[in-house]
VOPAGU-2260 file (C-alpha; in pm, 1 decimal, decimal comma):
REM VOPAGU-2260
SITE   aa  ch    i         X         Y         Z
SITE  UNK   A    0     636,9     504,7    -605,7
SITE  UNK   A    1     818,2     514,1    -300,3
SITE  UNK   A    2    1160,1     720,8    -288,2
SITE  UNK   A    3    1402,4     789,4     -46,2
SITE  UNK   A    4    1527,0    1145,3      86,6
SITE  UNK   A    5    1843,6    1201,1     -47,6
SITE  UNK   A    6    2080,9    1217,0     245,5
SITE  UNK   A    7    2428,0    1417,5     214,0
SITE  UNK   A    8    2698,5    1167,7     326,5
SITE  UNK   A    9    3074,0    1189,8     420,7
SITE  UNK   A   10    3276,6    1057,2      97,8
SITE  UNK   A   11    3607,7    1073,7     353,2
SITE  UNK   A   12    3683,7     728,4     388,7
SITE  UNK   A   13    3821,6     746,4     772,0
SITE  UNK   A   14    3546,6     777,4     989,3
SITE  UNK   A   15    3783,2    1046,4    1202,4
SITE  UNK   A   16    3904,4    1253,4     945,1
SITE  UNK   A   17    3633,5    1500,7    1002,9
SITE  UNK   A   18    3555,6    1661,7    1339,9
SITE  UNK   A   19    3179,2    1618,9    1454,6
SITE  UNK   A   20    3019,0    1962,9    1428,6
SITE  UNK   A   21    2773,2    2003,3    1701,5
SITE  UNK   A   22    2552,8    2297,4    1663,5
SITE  UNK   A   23    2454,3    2545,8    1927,4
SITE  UNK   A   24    2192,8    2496,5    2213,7
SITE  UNK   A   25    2125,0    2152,6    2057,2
SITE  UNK   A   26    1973,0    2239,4    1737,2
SITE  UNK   A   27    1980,1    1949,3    1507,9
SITE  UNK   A   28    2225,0    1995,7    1202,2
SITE  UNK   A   29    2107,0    1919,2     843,4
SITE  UNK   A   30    2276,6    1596,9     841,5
SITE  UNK   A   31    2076,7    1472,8    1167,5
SITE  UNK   A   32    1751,6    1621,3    1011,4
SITE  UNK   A   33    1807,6    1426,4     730,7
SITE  UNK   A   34    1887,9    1143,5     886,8
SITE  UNK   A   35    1560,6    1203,0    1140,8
SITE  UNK   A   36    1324,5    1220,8     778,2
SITE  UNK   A   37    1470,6     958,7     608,6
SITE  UNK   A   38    1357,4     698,9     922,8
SITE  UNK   A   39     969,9     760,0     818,1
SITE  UNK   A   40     888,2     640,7     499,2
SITE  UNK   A   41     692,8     872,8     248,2
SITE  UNK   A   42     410,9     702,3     262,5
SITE  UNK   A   43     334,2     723,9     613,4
SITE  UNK   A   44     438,1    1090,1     586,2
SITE  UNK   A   45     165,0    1129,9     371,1
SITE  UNK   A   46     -64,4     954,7     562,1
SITE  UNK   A   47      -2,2    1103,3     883,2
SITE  UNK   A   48     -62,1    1472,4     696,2
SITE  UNK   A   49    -337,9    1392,6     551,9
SITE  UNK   A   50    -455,5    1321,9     895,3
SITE  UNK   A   51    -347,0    1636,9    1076,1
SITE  UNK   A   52    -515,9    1819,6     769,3
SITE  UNK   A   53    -862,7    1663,9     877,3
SITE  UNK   A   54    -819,8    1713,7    1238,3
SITE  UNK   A   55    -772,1    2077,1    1194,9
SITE  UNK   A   56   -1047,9    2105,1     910,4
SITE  UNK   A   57   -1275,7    2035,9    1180,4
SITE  UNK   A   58   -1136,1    2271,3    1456,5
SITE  UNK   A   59    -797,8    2087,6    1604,5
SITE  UNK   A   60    -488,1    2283,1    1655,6
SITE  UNK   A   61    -145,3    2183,3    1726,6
SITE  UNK   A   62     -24,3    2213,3    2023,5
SITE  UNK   A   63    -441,0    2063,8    2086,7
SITE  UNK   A   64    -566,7    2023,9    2434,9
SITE  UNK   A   65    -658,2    1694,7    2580,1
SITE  UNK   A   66   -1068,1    1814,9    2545,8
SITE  UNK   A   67   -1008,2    1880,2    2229,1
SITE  UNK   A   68    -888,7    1602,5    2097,0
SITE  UNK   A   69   -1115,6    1395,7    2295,1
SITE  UNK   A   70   -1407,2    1624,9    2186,3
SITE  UNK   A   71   -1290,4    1524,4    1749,4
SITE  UNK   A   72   -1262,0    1162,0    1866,3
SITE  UNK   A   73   -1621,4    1209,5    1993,9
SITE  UNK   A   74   -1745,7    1350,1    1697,0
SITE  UNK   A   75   -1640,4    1101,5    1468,6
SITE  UNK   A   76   -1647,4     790,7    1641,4
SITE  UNK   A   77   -1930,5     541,1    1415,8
SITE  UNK   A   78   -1840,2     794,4    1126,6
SITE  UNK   A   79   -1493,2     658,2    1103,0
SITE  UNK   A   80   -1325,2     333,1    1133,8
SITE  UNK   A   81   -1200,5     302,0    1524,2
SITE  UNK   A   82    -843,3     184,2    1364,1
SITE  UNK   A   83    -891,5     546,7    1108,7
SITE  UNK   A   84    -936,5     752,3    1493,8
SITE  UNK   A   85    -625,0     519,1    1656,1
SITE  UNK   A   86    -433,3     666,0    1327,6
SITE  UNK   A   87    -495,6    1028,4    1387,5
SITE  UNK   A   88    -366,2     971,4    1730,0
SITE  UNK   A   89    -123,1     850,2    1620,9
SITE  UNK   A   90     -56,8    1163,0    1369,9
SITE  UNK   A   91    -129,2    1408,1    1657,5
SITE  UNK   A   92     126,5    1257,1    1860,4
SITE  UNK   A   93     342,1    1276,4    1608,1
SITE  UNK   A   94     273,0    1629,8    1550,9
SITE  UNK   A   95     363,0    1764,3    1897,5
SITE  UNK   A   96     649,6    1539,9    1958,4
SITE  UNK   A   97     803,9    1714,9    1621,7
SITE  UNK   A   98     752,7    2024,8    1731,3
SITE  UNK   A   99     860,8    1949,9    2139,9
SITE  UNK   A  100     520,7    1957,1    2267,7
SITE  UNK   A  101     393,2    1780,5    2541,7
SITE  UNK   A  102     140,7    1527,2    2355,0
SITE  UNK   A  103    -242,7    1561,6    2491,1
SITE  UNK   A  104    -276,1    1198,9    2377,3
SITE  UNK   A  105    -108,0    1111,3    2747,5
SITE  UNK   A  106    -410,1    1250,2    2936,7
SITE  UNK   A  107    -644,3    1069,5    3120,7
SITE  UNK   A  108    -900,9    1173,2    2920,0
SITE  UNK   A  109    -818,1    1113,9    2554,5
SITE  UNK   A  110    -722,7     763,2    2659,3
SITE  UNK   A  111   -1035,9     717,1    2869,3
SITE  UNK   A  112   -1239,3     842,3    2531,9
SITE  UNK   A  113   -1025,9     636,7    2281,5
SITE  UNK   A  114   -1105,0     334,3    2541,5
SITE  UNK   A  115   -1475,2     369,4    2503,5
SITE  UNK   A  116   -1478,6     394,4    2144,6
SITE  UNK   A  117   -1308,9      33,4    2151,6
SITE  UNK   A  118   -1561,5    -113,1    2379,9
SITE  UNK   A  119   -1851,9      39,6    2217,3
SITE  UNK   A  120   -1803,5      -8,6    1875,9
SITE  UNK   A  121   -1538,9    -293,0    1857,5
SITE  UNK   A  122   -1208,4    -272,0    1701,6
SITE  UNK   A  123   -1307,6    -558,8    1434,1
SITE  UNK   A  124   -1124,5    -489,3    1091,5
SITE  UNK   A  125   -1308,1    -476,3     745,1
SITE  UNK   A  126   -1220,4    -761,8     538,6
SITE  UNK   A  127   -1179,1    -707,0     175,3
SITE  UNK   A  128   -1335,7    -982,1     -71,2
SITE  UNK   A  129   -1045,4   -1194,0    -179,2
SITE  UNK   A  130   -1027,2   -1213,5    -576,8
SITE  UNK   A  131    -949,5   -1548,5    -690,2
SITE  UNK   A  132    -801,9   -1677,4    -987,7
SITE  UNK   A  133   -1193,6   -1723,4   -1159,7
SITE  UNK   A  134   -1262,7   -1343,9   -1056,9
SITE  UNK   A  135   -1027,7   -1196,9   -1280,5
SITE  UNK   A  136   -1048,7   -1410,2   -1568,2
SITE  UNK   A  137   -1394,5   -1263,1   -1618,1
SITE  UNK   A  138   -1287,6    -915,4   -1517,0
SITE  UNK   A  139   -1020,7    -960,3   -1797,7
SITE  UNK   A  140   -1293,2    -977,8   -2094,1
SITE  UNK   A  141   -1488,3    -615,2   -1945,3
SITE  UNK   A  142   -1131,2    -518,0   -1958,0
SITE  UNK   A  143   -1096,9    -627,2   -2317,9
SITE  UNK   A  144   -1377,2    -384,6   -2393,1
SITE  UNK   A  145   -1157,0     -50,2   -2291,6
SITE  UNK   A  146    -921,4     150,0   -2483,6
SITE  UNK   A  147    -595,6     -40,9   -2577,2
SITE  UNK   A  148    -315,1      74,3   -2406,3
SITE  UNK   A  149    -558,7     109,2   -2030,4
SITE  UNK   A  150    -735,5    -187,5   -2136,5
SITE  UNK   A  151    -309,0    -356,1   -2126,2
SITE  UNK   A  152    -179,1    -125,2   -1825,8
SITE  UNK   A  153    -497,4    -234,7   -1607,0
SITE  UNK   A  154    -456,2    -632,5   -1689,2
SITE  UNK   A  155    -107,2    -626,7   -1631,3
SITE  UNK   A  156    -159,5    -413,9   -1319,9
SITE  UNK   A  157    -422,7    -686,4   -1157,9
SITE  UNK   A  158    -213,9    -996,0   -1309,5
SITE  UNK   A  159     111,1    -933,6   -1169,5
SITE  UNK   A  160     -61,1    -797,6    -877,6
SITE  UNK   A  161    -228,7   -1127,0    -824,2
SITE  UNK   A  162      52,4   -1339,8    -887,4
SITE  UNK   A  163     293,0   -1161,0    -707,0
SITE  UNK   A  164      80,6   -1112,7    -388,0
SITE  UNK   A  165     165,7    -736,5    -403,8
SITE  UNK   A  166      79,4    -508,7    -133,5
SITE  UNK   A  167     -69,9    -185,8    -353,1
SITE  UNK   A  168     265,0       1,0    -293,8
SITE  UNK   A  169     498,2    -234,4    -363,4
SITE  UNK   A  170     277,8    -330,5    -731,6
SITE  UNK   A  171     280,7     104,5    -787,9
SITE  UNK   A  172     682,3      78,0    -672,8
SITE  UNK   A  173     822,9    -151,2    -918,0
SITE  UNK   A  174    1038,7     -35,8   -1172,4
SITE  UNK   A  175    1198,4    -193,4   -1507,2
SITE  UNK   A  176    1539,5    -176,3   -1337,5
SITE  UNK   A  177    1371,7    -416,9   -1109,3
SITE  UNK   A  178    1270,3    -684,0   -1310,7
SITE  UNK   A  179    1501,0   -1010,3   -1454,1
SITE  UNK   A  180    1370,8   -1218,2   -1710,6
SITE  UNK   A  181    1447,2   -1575,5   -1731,8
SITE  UNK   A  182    1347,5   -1882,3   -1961,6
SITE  UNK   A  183    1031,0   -2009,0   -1686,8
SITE  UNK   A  184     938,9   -1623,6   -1626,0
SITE  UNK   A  185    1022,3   -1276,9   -1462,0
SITE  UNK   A  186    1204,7   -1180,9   -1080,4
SITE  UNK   A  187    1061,1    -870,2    -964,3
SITE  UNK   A  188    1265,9    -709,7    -674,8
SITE  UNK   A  189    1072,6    -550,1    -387,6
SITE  UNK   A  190    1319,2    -271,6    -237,3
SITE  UNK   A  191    1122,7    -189,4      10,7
SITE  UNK   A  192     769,3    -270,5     197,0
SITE  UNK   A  193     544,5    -230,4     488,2
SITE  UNK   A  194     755,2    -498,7     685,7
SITE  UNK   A  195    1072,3    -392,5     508,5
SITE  UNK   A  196    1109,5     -18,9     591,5
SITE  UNK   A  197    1484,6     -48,0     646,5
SITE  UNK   A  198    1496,6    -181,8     209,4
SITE  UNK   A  199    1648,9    -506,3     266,0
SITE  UNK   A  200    1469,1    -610,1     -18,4
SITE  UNK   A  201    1313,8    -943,2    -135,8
SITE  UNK   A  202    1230,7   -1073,4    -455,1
SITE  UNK   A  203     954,1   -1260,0    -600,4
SITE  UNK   A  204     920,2   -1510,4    -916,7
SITE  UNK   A  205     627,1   -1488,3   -1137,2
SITE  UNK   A  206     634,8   -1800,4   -1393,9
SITE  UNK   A  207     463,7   -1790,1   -1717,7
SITE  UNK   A  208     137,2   -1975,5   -1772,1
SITE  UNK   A  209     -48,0   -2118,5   -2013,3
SITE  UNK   A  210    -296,2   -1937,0   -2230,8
SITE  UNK   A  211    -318,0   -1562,4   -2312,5
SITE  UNK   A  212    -388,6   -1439,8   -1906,5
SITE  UNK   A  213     -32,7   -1527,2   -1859,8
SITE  UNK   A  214      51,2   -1277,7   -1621,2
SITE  UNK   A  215     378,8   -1278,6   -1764,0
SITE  UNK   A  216     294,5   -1217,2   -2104,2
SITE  UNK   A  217      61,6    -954,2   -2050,9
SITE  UNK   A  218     330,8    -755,8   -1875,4
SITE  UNK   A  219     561,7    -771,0   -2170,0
SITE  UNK   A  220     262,7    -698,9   -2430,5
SITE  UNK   A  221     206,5    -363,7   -2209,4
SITE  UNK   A  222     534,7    -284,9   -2149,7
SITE  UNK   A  223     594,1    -307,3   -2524,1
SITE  UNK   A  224     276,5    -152,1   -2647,9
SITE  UNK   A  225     366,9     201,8   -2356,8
SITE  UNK   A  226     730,9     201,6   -2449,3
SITE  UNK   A  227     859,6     140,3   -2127,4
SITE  UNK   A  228    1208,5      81,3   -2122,7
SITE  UNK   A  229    1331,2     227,1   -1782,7
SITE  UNK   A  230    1152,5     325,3   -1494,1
SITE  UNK   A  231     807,5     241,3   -1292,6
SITE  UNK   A  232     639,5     -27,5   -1498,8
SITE  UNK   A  233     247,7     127,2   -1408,1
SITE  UNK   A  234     188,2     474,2   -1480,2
SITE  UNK   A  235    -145,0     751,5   -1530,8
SITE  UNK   A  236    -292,2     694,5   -1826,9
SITE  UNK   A  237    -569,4    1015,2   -1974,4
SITE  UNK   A  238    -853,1     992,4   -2171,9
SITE  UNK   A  239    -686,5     961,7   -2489,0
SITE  UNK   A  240    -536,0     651,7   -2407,4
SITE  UNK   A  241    -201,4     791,8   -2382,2
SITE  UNK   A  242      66,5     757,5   -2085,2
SITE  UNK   A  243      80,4    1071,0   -1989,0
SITE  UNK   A  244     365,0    1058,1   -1724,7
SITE  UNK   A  245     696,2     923,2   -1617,5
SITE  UNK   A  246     569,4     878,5   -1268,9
SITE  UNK   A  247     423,0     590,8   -1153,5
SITE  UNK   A  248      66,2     525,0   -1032,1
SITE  UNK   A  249      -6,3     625,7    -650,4
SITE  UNK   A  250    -156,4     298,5    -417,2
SITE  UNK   A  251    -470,3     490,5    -414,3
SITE  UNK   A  252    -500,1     387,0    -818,1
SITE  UNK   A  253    -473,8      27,8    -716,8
SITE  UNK   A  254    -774,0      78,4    -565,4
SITE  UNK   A  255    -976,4     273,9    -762,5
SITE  UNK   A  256    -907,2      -8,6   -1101,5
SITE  UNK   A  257    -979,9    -259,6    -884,0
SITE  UNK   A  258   -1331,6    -151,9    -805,0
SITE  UNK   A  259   -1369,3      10,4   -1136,0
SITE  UNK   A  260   -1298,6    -310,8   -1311,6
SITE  UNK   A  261   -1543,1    -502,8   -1073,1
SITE  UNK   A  262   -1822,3    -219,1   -1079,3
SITE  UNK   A  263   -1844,3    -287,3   -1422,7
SITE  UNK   A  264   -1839,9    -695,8   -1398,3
SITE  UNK   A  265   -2061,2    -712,4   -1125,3
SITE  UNK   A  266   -2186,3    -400,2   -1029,6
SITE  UNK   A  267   -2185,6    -101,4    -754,4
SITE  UNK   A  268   -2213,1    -296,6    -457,1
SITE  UNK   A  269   -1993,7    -512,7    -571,9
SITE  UNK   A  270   -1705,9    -301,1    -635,2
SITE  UNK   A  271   -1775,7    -181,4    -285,1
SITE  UNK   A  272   -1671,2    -483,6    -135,3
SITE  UNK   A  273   -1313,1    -460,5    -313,9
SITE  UNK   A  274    -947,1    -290,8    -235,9
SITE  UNK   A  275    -623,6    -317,2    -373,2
SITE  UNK   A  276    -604,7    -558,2    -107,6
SITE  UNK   A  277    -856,1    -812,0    -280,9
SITE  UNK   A  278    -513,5    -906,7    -519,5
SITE  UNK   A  279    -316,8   -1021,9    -210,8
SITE  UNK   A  280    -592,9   -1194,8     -52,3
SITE  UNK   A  281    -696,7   -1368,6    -392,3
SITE  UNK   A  282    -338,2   -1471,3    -386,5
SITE  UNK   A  283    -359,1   -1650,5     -36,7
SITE  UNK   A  284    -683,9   -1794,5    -111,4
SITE  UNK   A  285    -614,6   -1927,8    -445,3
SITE  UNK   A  286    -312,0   -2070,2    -280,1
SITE  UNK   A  287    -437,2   -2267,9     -28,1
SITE  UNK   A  288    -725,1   -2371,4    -210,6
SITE  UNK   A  289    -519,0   -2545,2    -420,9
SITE  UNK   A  290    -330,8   -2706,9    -108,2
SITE  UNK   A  291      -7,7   -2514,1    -106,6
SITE  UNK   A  292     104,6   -2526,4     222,8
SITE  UNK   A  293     180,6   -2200,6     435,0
SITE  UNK   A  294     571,7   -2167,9     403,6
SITE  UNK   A  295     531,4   -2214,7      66,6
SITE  UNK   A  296     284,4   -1933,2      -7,2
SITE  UNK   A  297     451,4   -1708,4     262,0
SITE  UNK   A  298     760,6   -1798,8       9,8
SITE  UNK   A  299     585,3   -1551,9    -225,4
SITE  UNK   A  300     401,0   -1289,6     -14,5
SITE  UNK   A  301     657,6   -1220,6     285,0
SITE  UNK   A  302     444,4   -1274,1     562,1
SITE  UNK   A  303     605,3   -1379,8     825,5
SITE  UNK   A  304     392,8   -1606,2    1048,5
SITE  UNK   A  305     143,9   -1808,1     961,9
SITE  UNK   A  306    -103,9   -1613,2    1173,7
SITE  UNK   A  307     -76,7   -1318,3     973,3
SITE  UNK   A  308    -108,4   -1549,9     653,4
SITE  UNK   A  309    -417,9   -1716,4     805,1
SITE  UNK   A  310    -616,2   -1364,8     831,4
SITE  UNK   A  311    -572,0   -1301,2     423,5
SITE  UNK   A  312    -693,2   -1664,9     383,7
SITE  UNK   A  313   -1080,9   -1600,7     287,5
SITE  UNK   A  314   -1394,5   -1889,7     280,4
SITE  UNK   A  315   -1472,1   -1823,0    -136,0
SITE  UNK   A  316   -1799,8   -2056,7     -82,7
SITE  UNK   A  317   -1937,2   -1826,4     170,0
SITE  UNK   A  318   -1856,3   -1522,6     -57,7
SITE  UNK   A  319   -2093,9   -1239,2     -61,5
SITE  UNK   A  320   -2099,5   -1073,4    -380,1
SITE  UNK   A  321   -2248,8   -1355,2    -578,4
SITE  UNK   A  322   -2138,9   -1225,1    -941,7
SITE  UNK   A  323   -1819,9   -1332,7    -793,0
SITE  UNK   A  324   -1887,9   -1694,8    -700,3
């Protein structure tokens, strides 16, 4: 779940009736590094650790020198994704602007490096299998087969994460306080996203369905069955088949019951062809499959042009897990 840094704000109603206190030989005060944090979401924070924590398990420093960075991206170029290397560049930037550094990602030579990566081994993106509407109505009976309450957290999970075209951290983000229920189904309200870092918020409309894979439905059954009455709607559940937590489920889980759930329907190599993503992209499929046009299915994910939409859009007949056809 996503969560803001609590900032300390002025409760003085007259924007002059306290001074400015400036702090000597320009050191930031709490109130501008507060500020500064809250303008990078937690997410990426994360994300751009975890990075800085690999570059230096392998011998990088901060401040790094240009050879030295060049020399990691070197060393793991064909072992990582080229857009996983632009990242930590990204993150080691990041690092020595924080700390006033002079970055070694402007030198000649890390950019000269990073450039032959690209031209060598493409910057093409993987492309997650897209699971349609067919796909998780069979996934739904292996489901059937687990322990009750993960067997209704882990439908409801890939239901409403189909039908509402979540991104993984928006899905893990949602809380009851979130959700509106109405006579043709439920509003779920997005606070914030990966286009929406500023939380100006959107919400989406999931409408009941026929039959007992009503997305819907099965969100009230496990909402019901775990007790939830306030807070995130998806949460950790251990082996006893208890909820175990008041926190919400990290993206990462997304992930891991999506391929568990397929691994188990169609097998290992299967399930390696899946993300967290494969709900989003099942969404757009589905969609246009069915001939919704692409305002009205960017009505429901938030893209915003119909380029973007158009790369999520996946040929099912060419599909190359076959279990999945």
């Amino acid at each position: 779940m996503k969560t803001s840094s609590k900032i300390p704000t002025n409760s003085s109603k007259s924007a002059h009736a306290v001074p400015p206190i400036i702090t000597p030989q320009g050191v930031p005060s709490a109130l501008v590094a507060s500020y500064s944090a809250a303008a990078q979401s937690n997410a990426t924070t994360r994300a751009y650790d975890a990075d800085i924590r690999h570059f230096k398990q392998y011998g990088g420093t901060i401040p790094a020198s240009a050879a030295m960075v060049a020399e990691y991206l070197a060393s793991f170029a064909g072992t990582l994704a080229v857009a996983t290397l632009q990242h930590r560049l990204i993150a080691t930037h990041r690092a020595h602007a924080d700390k006033g550094l002079d970055s070694p990602m402007k030198d000649h030579l890390v950019k000269r490096t990073m450039q032959g990566i690209r031209r060598t081994l493409g910057i093409k993106q993987r492309r997650v299998t897209a699971l349609v509407k067919d796909d998780l109505l069979e996934m739904m009976v292996h489901i059937d087969q687990q322990a009750p309450m993960k067997a209704a957290r882990d439908k409801a999970l890939l239901l409403i994460g189909f039908a509402g075209a979540f991104r993984r951290s928006e899905l893990v983000a949602l809380q009851y306080e979130d959700m509106t229920q109405f006579d043709a189904g439920v509003e779920l309200l997005i606070r914030r996203s990966k286009t929406d870092q500023e939380g100006a918020g959107r919400t989406v409309f999931i409408p009941y369905a026929r039959g007992s894979r009503c997305p819907v439905t099965v969100l009230k059954n496990w909402l019901q069955l775990a007790g939830i009455v306030a807070g995130p709607l998806f949460r950790p559940i251990n082996r006893h088949d208890q909820v175990i937590s008041s926190k919400a489920l990290t993206p990462q889980s997304v992930a891991l019951i999506v391929k568990s759930s397929v691994c188990k329907m169609a097998g290992e190599e299967s399930a390696k062809m899946v993300a967290g993503h494969s709900l989003r992209a099942g969404y757009c499929t589905e969609a246009a499959n069915v001939g919704l046009q692409p305002y009205q299915i960017r009505e429901q994910t938030g893209h915003r042009s119909d380029v973007t939409l158009a790369r999520y859009i996946r040929p099912v007949a060419k599909r190359k897990i076959p279990s999945l056809l």
